[in-house]
VEXMARVEX-783081 format. One record per residue (C-alpha): residue number from 1; residue in three letters; chain; x, y, z. Coordinates in nm, 2 decimals. Example, Ala and Ser with C-alpha at 12.3 -4.5 7.8 and 13.67 -1.06 7.14 Angstrom:
% VEXMARVEX-783081
ATOM / i / aa / ch / u / v / w
ATOM / 1 / Ala / A / 1.23 / -0.45 / 0.78 .
ATOM / 2 / Ser / A / 1.37 / -0.11 / 0.71 .
This chain:
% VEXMARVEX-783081
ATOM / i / aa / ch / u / v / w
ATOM / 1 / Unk / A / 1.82 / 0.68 / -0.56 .
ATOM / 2 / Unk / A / 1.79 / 0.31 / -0.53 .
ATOM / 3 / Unk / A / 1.74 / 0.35 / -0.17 .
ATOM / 4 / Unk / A / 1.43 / 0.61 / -0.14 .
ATOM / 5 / Unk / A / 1.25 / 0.31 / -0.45 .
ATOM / 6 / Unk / A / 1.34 / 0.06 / -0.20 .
ATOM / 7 / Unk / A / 1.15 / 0.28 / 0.08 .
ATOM / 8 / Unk / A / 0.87 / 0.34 / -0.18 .
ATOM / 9 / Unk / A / 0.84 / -0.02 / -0.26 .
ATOM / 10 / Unk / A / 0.84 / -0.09 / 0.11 .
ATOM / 11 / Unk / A / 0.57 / 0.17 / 0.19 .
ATOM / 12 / Unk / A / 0.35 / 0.03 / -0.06 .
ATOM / 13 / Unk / A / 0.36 / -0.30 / 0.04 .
ATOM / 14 / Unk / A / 0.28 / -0.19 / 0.39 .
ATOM / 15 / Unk / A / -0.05 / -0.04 / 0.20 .
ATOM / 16 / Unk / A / -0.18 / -0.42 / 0.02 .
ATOM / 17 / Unk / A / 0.09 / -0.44 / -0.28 .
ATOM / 18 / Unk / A / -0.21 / -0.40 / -0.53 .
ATOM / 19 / Unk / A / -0.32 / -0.06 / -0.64 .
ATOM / 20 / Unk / A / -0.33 / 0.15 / -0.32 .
ATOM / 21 / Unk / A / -0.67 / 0.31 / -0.16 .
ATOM / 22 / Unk / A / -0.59 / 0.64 / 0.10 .
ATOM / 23 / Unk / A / -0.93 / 0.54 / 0.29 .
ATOM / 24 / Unk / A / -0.92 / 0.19 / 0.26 .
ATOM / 25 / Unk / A / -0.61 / 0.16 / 0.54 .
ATOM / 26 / Unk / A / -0.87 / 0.35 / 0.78 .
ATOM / 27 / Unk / A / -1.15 / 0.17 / 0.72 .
ATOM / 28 / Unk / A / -1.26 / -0.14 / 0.94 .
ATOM / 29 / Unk / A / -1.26 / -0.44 / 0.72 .
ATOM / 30 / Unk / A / -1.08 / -0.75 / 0.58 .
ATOM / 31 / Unk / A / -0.86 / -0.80 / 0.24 .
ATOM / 32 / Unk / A / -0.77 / -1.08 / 0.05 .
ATOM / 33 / Unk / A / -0.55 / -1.02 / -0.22 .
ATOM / 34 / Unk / A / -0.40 / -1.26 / -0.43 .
ATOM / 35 / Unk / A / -0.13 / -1.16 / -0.71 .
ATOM / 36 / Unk / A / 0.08 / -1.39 / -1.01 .
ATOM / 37 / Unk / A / 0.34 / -1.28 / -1.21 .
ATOM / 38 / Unk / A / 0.49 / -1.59 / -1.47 .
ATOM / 39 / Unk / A / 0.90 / -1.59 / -1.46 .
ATOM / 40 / Unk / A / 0.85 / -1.69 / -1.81 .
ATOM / 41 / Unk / A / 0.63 / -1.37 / -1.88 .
ATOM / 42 / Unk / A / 1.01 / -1.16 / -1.98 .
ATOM / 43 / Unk / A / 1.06 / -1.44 / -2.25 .
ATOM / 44 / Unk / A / 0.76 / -1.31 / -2.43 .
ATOM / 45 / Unk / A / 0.78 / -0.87 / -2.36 .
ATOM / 46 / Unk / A / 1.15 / -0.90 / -2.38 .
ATOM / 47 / Unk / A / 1.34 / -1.20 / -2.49 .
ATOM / 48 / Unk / A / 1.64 / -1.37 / -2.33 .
ATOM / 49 / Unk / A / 1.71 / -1.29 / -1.95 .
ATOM / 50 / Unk / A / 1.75 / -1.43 / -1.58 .
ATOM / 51 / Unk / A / 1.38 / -1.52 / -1.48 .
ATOM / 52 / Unk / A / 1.17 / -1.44 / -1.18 .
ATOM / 53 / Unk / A / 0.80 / -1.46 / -1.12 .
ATOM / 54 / Unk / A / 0.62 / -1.50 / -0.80 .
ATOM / 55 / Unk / A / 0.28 / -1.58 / -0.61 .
ATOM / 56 / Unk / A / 0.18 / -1.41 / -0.31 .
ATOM / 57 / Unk / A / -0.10 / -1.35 / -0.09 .
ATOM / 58 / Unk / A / -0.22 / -1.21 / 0.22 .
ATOM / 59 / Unk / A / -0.55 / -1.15 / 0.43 .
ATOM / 60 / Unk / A / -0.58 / -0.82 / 0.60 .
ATOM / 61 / Unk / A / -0.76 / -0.76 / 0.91 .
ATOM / 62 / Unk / A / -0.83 / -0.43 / 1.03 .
ATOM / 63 / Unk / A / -1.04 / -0.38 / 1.37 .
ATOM / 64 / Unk / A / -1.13 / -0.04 / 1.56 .
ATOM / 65 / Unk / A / -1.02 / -0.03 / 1.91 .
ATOM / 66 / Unk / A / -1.08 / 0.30 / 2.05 .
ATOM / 67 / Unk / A / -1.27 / 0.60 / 1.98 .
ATOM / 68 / Unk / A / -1.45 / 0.93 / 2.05 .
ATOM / 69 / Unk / A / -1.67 / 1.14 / 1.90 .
ATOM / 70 / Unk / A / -1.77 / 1.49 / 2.02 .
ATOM / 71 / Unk / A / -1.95 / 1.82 / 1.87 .
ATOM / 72 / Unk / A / -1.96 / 2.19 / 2.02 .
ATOM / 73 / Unk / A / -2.11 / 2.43 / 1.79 .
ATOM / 74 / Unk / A / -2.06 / 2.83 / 1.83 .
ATOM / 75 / Unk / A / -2.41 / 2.91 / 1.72 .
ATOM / 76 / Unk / A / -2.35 / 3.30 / 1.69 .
ATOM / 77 / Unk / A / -2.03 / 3.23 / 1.45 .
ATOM / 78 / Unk / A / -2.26 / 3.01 / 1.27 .
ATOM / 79 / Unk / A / -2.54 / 3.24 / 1.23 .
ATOM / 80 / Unk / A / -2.25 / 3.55 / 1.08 .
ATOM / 81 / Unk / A / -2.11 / 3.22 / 0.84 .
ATOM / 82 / Unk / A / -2.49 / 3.18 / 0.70 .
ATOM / 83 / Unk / A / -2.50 / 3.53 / 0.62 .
ATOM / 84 / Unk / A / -2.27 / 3.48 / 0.33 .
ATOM / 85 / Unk / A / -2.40 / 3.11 / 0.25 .
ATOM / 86 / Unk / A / -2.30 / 3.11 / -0.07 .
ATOM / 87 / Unk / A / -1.93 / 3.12 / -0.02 .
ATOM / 88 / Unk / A / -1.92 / 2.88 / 0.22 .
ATOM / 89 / Unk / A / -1.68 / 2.64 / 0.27 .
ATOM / 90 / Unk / A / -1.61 / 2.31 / 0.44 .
ATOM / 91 / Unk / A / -1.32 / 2.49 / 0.67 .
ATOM / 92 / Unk / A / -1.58 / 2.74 / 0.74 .
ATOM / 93 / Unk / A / -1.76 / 2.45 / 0.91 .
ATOM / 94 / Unk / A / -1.50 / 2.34 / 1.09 .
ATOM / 95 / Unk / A / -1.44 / 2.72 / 1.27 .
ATOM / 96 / Unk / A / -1.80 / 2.73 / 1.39 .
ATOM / 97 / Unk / A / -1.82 / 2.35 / 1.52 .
ATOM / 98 / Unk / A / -1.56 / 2.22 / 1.71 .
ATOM / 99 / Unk / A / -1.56 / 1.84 / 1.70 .
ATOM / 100 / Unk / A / -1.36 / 1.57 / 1.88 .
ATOM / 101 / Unk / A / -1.29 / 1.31 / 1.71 .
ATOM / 102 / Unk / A / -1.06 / 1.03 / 1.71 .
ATOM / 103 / Unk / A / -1.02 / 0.67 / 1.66 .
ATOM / 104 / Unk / A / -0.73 / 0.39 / 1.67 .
ATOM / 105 / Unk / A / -0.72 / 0.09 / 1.46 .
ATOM / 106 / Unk / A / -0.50 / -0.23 / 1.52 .
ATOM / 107 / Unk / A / -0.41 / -0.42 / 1.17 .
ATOM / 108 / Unk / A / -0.25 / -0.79 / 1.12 .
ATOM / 109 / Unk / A / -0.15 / -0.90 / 0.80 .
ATOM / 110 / Unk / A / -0.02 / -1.26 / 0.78 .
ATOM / 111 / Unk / A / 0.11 / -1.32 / 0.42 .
ATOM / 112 / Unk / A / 0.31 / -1.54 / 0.13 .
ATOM / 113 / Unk / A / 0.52 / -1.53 / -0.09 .
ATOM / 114 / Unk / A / 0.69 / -1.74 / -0.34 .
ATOM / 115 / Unk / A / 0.96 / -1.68 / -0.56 .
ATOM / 116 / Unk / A / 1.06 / -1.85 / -0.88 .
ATOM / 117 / Unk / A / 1.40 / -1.77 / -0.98 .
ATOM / 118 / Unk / A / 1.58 / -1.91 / -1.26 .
ATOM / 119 / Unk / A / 1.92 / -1.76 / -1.42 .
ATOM / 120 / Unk / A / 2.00 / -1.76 / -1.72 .
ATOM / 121 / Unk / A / 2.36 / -1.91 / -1.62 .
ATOM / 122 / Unk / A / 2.35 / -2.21 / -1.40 .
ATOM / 123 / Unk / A / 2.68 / -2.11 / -1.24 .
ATOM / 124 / Unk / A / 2.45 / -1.83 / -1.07 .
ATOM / 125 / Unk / A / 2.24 / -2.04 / -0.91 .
ATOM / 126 / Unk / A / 2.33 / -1.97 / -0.56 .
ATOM / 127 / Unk / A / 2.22 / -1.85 / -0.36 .
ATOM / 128 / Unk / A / 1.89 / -1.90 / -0.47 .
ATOM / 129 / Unk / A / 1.55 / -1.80 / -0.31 .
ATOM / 130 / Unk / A / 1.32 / -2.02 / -0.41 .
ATOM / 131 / Unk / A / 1.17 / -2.17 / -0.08 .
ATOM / 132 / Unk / A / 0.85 / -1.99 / -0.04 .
ATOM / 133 / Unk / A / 0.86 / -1.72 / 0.26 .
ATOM / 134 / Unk / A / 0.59 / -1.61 / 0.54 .
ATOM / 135 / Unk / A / 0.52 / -1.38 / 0.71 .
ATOM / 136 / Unk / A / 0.31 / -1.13 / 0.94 .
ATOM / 137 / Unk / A / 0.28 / -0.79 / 0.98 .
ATOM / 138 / Unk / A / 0.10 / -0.58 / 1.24 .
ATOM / 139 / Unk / A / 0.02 / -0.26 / 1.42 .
ATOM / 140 / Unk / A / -0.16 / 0.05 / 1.54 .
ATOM / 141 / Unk / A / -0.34 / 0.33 / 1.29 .
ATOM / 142 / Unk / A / -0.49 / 0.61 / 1.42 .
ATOM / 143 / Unk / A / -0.70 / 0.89 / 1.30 .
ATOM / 144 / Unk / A / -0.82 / 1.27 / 1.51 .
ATOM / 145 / Unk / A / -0.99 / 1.54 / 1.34 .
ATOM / 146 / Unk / A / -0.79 / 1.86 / 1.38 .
ATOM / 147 / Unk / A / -0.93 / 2.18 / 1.34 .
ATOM / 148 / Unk / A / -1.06 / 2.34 / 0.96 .
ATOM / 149 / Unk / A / -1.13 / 1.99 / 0.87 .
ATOM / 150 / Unk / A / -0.79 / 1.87 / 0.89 .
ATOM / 151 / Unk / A / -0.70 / 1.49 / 0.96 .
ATOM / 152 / Unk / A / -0.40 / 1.39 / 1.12 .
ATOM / 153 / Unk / A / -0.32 / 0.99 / 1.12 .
ATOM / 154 / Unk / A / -0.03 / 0.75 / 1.18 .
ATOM / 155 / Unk / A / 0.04 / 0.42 / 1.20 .
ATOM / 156 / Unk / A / 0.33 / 0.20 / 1.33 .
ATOM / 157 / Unk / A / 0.37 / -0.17 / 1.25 .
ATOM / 158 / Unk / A / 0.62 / -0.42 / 1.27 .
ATOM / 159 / Unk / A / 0.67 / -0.74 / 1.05 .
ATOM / 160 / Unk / A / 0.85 / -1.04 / 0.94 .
ATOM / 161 / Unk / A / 0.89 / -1.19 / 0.59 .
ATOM / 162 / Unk / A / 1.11 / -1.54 / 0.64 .
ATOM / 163 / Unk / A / 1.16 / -1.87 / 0.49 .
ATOM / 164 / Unk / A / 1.19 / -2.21 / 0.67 .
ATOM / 165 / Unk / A / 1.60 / -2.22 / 0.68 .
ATOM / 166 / Unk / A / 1.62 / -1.86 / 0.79 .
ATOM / 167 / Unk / A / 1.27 / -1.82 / 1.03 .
ATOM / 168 / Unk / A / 1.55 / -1.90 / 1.34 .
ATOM / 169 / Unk / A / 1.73 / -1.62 / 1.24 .
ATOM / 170 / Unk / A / 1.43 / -1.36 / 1.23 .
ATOM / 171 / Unk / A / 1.51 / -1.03 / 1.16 .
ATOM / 172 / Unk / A / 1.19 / -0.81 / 1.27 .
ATOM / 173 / Unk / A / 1.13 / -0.51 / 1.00 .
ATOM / 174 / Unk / A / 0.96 / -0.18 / 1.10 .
ATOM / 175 / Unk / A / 0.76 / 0.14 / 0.98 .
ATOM / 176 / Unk / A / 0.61 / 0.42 / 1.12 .
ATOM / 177 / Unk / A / 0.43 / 0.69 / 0.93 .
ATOM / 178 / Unk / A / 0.22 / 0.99 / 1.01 .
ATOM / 179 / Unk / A / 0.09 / 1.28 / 0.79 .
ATOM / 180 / Unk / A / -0.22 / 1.55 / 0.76 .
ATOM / 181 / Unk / A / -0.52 / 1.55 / 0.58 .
ATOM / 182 / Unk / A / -0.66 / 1.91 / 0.41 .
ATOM / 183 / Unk / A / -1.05 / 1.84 / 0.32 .
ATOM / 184 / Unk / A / -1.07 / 2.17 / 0.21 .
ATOM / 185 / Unk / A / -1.32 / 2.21 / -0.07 .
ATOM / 186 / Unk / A / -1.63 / 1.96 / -0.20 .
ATOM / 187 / Unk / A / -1.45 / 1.80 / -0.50 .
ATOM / 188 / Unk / A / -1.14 / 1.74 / -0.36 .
ATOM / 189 / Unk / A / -0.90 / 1.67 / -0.07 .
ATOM / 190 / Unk / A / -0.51 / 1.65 / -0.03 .
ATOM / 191 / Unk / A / -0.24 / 1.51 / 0.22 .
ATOM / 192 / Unk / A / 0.12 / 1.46 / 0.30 .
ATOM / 193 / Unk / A / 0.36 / 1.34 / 0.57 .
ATOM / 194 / Unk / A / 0.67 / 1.11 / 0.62 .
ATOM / 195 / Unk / A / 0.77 / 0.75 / 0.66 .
ATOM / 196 / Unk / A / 1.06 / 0.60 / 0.83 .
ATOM / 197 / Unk / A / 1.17 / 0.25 / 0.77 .
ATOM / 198 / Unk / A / 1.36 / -0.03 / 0.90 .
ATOM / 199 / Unk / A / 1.42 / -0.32 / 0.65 .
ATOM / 200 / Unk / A / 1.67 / -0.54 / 0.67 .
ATOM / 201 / Unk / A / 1.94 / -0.31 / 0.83 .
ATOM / 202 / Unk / A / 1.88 / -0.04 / 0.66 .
ATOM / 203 / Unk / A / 1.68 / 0.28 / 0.75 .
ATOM / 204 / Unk / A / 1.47 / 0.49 / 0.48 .
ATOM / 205 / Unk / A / 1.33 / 0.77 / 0.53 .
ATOM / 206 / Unk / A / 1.12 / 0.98 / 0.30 .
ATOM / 207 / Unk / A / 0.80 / 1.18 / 0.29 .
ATOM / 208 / Unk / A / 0.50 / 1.16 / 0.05 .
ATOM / 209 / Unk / A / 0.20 / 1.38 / -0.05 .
ATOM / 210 / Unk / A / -0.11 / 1.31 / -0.22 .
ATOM / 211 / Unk / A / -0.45 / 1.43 / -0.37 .
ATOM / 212 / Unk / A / -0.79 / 1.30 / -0.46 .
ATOM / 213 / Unk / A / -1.03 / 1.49 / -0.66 .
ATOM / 214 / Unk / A / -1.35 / 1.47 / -0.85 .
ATOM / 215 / Unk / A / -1.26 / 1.56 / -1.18 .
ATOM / 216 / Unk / A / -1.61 / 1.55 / -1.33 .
ATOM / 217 / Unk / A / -1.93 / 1.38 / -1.25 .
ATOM / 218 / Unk / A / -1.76 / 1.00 / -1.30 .
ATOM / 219 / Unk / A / -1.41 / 1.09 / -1.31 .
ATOM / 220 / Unk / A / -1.21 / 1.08 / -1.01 .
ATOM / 221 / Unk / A / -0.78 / 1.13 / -0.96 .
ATOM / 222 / Unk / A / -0.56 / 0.98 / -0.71 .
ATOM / 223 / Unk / A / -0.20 / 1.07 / -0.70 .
ATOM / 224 / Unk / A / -0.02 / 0.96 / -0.43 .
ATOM / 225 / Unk / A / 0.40 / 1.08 / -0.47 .
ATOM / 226 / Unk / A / 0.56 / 0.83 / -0.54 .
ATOM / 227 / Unk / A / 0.35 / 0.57 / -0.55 .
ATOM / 228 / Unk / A / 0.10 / 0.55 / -0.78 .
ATOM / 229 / Unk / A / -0.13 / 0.77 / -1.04 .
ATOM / 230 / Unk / A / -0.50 / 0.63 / -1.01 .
ATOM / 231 / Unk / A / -0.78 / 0.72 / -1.24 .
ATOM / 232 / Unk / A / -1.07 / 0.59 / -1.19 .
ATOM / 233 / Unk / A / -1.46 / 0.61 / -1.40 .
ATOM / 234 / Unk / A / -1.75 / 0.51 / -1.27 .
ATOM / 235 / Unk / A / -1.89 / 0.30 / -1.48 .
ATOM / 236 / Unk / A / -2.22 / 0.18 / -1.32 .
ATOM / 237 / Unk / A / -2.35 / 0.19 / -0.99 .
ATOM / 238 / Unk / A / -2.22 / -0.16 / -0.92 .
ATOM / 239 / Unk / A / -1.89 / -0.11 / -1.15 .
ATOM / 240 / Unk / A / -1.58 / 0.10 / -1.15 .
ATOM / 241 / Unk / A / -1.26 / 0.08 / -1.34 .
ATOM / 242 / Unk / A / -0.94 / 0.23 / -1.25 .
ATOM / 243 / Unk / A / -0.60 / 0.27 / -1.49 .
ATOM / 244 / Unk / A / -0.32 / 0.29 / -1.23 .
ATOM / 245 / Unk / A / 0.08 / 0.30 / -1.25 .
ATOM / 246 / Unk / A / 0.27 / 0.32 / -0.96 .
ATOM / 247 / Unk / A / 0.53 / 0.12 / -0.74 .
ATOM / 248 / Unk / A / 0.51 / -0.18 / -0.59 .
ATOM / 249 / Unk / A / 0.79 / -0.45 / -0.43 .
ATOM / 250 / Unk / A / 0.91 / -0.70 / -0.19 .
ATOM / 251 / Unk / A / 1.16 / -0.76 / 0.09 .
ATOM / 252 / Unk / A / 1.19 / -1.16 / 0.20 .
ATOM / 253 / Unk / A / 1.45 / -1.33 / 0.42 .
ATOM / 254 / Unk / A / 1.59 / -1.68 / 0.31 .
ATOM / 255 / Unk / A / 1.82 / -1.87 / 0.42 .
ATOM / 256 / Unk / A / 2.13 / -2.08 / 0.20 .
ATOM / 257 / Unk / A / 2.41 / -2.30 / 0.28 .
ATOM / 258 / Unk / A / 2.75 / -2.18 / 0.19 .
ATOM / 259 / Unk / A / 3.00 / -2.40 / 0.03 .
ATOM / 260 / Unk / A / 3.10 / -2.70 / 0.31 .
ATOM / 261 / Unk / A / 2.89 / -2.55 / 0.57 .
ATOM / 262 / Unk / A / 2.61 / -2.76 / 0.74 .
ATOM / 263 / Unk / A / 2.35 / -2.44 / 0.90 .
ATOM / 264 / Unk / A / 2.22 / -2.20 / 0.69 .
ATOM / 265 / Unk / A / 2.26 / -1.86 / 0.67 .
ATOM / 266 / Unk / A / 2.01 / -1.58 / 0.65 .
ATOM / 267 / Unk / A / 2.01 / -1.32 / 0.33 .
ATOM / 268 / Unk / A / 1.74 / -1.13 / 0.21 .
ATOM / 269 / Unk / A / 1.62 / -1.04 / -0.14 .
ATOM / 270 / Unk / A / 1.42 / -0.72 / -0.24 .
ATOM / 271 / Unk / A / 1.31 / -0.57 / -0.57 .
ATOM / 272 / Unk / A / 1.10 / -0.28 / -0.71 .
ATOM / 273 / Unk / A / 0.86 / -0.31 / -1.02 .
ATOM / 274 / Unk / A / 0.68 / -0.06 / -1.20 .
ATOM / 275 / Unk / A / 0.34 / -0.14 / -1.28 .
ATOM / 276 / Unk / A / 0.11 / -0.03 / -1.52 .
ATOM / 277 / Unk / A / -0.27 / -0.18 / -1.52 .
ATOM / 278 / Unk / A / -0.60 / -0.20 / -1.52 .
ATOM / 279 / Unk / A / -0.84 / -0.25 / -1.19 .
ATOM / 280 / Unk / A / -1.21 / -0.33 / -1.20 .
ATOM / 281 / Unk / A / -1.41 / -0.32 / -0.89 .
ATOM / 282 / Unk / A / -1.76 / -0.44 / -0.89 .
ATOM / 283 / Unk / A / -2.01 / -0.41 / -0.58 .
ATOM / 284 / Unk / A / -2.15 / -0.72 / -0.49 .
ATOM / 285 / Unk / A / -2.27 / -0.63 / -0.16 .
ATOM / 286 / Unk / A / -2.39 / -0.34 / 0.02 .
ATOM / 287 / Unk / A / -2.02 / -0.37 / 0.22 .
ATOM / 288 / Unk / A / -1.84 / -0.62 / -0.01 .
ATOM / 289 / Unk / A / -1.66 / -0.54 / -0.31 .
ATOM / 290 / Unk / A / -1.45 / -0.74 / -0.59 .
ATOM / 291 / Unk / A / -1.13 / -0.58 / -0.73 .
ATOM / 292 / Unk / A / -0.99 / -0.75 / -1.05 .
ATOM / 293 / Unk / A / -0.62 / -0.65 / -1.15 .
ATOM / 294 / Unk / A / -0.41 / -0.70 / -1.45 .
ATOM / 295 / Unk / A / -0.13 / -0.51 / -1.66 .
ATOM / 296 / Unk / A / 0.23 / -0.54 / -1.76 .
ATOM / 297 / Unk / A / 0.54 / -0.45 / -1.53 .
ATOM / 298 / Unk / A / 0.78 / -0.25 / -1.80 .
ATOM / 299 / Unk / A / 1.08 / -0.21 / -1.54 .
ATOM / 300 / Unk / A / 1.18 / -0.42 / -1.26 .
ATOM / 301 / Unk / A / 1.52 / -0.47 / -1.04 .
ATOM / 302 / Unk / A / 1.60 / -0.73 / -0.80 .
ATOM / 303 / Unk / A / 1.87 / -0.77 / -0.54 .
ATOM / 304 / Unk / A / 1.99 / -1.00 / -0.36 .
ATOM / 305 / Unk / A / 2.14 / -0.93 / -0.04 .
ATOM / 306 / Unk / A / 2.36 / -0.62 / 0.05 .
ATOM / 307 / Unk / A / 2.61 / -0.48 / -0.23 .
ATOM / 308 / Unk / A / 2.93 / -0.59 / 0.03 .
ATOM / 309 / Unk / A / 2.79 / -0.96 / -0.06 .
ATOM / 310 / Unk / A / 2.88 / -0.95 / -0.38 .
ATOM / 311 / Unk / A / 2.63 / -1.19 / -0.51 .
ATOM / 312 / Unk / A / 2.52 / -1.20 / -0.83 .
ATOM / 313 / Unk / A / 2.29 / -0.89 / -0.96 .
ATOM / 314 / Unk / A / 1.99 / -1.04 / -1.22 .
ATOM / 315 / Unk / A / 1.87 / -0.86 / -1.51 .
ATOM / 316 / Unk / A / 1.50 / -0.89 / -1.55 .
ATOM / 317 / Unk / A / 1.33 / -0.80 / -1.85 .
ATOM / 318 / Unk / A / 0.98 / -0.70 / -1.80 .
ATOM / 319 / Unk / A / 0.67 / -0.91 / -1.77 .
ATOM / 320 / Unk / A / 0.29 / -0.90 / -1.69 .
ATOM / 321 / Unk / A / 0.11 / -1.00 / -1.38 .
ATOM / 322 / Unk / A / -0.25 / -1.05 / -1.26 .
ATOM / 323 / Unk / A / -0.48 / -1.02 / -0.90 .
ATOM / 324 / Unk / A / -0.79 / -1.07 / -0.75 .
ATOM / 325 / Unk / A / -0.89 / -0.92 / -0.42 .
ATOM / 326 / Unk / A / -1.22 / -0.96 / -0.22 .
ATOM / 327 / Unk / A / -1.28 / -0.67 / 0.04 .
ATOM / 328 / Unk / A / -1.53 / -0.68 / 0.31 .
ATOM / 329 / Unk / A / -1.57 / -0.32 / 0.50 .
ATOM / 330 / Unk / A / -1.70 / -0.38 / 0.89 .
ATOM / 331 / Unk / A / -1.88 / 0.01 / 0.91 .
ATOM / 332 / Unk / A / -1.75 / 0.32 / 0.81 .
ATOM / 333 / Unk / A / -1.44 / 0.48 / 0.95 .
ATOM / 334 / Unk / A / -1.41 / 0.83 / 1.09 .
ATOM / 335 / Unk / A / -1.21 / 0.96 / 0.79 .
ATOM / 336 / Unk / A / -1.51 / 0.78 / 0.58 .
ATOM / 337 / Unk / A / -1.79 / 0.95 / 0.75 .
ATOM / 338 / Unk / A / -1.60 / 1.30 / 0.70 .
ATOM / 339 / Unk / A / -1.57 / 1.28 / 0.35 .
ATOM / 340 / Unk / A / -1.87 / 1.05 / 0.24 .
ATOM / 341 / Unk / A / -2.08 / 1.15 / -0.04 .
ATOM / 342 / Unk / A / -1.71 / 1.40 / -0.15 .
ATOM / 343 / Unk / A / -1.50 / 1.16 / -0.27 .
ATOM / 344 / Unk / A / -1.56 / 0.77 / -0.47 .
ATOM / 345 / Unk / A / -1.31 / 0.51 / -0.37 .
């Protein structure tokens, strides 16, 4: 079980860490998201325990670099689907006009993070990862329209989260996904696919299905197993606020000196949290928007290391957290242009 969190945790920091958007990892543009969480936060939601917080950010830069767009239409299927207009469906579209369409995106995500870890007992101090870590991640995404308005995208990416005493001892992380999009009727669309990953020695694999839908006019659901639950209301034209809880994590390298030794050597620590919160998003441009985050996280584990290093497993009690990110979209992506006008993100 704590393996296929692990690979959640993983997977959603592949997608930003912060509350995850299906379109947004297909869309030309570039992220900056900043995030806090106080190691003192516990002392106040749940008394006495060891203490970790952290600070992290990253800027995400995603850039088109090959695509195609095509349309044959069958007029004489058209003309028999018109007939019965008023059950038509978008599928039905997609049988009378055949459209190629494709496009590939490369992504690079350098990024920060720094711990702050305090035990409770000081003969657990070490190893202790406290130097702050960076890092970079980047890759291919790619997008083609299938047939009855089905998607089918992917992405493969390969990353590095190290700190200064263990950066000459880099151990290169990697992830590939792919999966199928169903845009099957006006209010709604649905996908699913699988994710394999390589962190740290280990390999997790697991698959993952989601939905969007327009519940009512300003009501909108995103649930994406098992990441996160979104619900979002729209509460202007320049305002939106989303309740989400869902997954989120960390993997880092560090290095520490073991007793007598002069060189370091390189261990890792990795955690999951639960996180329940509250997003705004405000407009502020025609292709710039503001997202403002804040909750609690009720449950949260850290590791450091592999179980065969016996090192010594914290208890965290669970604490709140805060972020701020400013996106900036390029143009719209294919998958954007499909589903425009269907779906608010």
């Amino acid at each position: 079980m704590y393996k296929i969190l692990c690979f959640c945790l993983l997977l959603a920091n592949q997608m930003n860490g912060q509350a995850f958007i299906f379109n947004q990892i297909f869309q030309p543009s570039v992220r900056l998201n900043m995030e806090y969480a106080p190691a003192s936060g516990g002392d106040f939601l749940g008394g006495n325990s060891d203490k970790f917080g952290y600070t992290r950010a990253n800027f995400n830069l995603i850039v088109p670099i090959k695509s195609k767009l095509g349309v044959k239409v069958d007029w004489l299927n058209a003309i028999d689907k018109l007939k019965n207009w008023r059950q038509l469906r978008l599928k039905d579209i997609g049988d009378v006009a055949r459209v190629k369409m494709y496009q590939i995106f490369w992504n690079v995500r350098p990024q920060v993070f720094q711990a702050d870890y305090m035990p409770k007992d000081s003969l657990n101090f070490n190893p202790r990862p406290n130097e702050t870590t960076f890092g970079l991640s980047t890759g291919i995404t790619g997008l083609h329209l299938l047939r009855k308005f089905r998607i089918l995208f992917y992405s493969a990416n390969v990353s590095f989260m190290e700190d200064r005493n263990s950066i000459r001892q880099i151990s290169p992380n990697f992830t590939a996904a792919i999966g199928v999009a169903h845009i099957n009727r006006v209010i709604y669309y649905w996908y699913y696919g699988a994710v394999l990953s390589y962190n740290n020695g280990r390999v997790l694999p697991a698959p993952f299905f989601g939905i969007e839908a327009n519940l009512m006019k300003k009501l909108w659901l995103n649930i994406t197993l098992p990441l996160q639950m979104r619900l979002g209301w729209q509460m202007s034209k320049k305002t939106k606020f989303d309740f989400v809880t869902g997954l989120a994590g960390f993997s880092n390298g560090f290095g520490y000196q073991q007793a007598n030794a002069t060189d370091y050597t390189r261990s890792f620590y990795s955690g999951f949290q639960l996180r329940v919160s509250g997003v705004f998003n405000f407009k502020i441009g025609k292709q710039t928007k503001l997202y403002l985050e804040g909750g609690v996280l009720p449950y949260r584990r850290l590791q450091l290391g592999r179980n065969s290093d016996n090192f010594y497993k914290p208890t965290l009690n669970p604490t709140f957290y805060g972020g701020i990110s400013l996106f900036y979209s390029f143009k719209k992506s294919l998958l954007g242009s499909v589903i425009d006008g269907l779906i608010s993100f």
